[in-house]
C-alpha positions as CSV (number, residue, x, y, z in Angstrom):
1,X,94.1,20.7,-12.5
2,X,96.0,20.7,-9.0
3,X,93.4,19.7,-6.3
4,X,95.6,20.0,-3.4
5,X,96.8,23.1,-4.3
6,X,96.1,25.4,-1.5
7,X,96.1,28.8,-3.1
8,X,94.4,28.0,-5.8
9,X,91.4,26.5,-4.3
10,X,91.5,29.6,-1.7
11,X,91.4,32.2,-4.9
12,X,88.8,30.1,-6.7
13,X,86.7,30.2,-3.8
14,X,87.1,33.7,-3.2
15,X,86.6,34.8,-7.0
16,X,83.2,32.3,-6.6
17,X,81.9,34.3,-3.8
18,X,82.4,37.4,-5.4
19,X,80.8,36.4,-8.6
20,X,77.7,34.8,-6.7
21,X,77.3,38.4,-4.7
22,X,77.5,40.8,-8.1
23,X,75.2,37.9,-9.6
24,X,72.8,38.2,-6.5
25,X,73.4,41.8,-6.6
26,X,72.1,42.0,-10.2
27,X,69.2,40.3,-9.6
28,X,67.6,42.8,-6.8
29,X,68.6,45.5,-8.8
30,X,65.6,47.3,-9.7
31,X,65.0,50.2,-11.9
32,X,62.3,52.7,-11.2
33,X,62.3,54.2,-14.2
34,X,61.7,51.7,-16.2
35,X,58.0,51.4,-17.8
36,X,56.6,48.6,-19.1
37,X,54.4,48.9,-21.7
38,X,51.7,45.7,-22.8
39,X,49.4,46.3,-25.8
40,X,46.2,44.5,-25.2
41,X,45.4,44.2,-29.1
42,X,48.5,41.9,-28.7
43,X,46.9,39.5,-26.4
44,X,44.5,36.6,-28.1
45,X,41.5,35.6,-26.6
46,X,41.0,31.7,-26.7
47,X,37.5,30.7,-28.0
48,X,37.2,28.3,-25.1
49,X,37.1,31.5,-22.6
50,X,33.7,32.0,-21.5
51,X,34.2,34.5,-18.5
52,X,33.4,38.0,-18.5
53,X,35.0,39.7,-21.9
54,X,36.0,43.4,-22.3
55,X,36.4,45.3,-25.7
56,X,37.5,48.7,-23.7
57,X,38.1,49.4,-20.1
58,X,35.3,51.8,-21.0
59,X,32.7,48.8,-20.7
60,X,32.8,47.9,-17.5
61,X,29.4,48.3,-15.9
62,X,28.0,46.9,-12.4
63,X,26.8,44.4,-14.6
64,X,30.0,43.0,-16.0
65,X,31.6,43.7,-12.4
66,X,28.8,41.1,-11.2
67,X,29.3,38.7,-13.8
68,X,33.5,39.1,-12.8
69,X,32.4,38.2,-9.4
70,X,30.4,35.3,-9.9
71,X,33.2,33.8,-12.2
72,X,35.4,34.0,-9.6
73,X,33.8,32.7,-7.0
74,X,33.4,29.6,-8.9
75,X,37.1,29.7,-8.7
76,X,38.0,30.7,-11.9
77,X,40.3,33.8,-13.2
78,X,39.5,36.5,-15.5
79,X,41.9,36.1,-18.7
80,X,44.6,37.4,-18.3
81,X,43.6,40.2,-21.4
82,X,41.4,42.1,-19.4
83,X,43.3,41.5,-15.8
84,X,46.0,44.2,-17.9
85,X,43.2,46.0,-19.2
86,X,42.1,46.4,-15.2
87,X,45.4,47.3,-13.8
88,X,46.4,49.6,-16.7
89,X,43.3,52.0,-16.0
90,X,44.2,51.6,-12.0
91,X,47.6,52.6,-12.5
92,X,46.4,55.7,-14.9
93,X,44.4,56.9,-12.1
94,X,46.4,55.7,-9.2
95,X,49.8,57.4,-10.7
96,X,47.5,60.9,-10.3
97,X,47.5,61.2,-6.7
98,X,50.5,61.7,-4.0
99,X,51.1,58.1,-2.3
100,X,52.2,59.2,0.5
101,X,51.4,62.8,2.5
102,X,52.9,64.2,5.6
103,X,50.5,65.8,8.3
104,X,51.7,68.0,10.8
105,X,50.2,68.0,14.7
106,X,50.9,69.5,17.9
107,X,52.9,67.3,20.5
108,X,49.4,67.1,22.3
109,X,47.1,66.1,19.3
110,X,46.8,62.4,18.8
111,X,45.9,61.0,15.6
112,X,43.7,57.9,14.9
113,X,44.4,55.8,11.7
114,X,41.7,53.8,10.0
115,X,42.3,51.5,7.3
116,X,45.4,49.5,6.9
117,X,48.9,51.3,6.0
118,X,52.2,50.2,4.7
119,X,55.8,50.8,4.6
């Protein structure tokens, strides 16, 4: 309404910064509490897939982790069904153990780490 008005344009921009920061501020927010939950019986299996199936996570053999291998290296992806049915199970048993544990050595001792590590 007044676009040489000094002040104004000063508090616009001001209030604009501080709605982009609570906006960006928002968006990395991340809750670690929240679970979510995907029930596979939801998911439909198109005809026209003809990877590897699952019915249970229960199925998987060497045989079916052979045939999952060959299909991908034909550059093709599991549907997307059983990749959930995959990672459920892993995070059921991965969930089980302490990710991260503390070792105690003398100021002498040296340690030697094989294997990659994070964080």
């Amino acid at each position: 309404m007044q676009p040489s008005n000094k002040d104004a344009r000063e508090k616009y921009e001001l209030t604009l910064k501080d709605y982009k920061a609570q906006q960006l501020s928002q968006a990395l927010s991340y809750d670690d509490n929240k679970k979510i939950t995907v029930d596979v019986n939801d998911i439909f299996v198109e005809k026209s897939y003809a990877g590897p199936r699952l019915d249970s996570i229960d199925d998987i053999s060497s045989d079916w982790i052979v045939a999952m291998m060959k299909w991908q290296k034909e550059q093709k992806n599991i549907h997307k069904k059983y990749a959930i049915m995959i990672i459920q199970k892993a995070t059921e048993l991965f969930e089980k153990d302490d990710n991260l544990v503390y070792i105690t050595i003398e100021d002498l001792e040296e340690i030697t780490v094989c294997g990659d590590i994070h964080g």
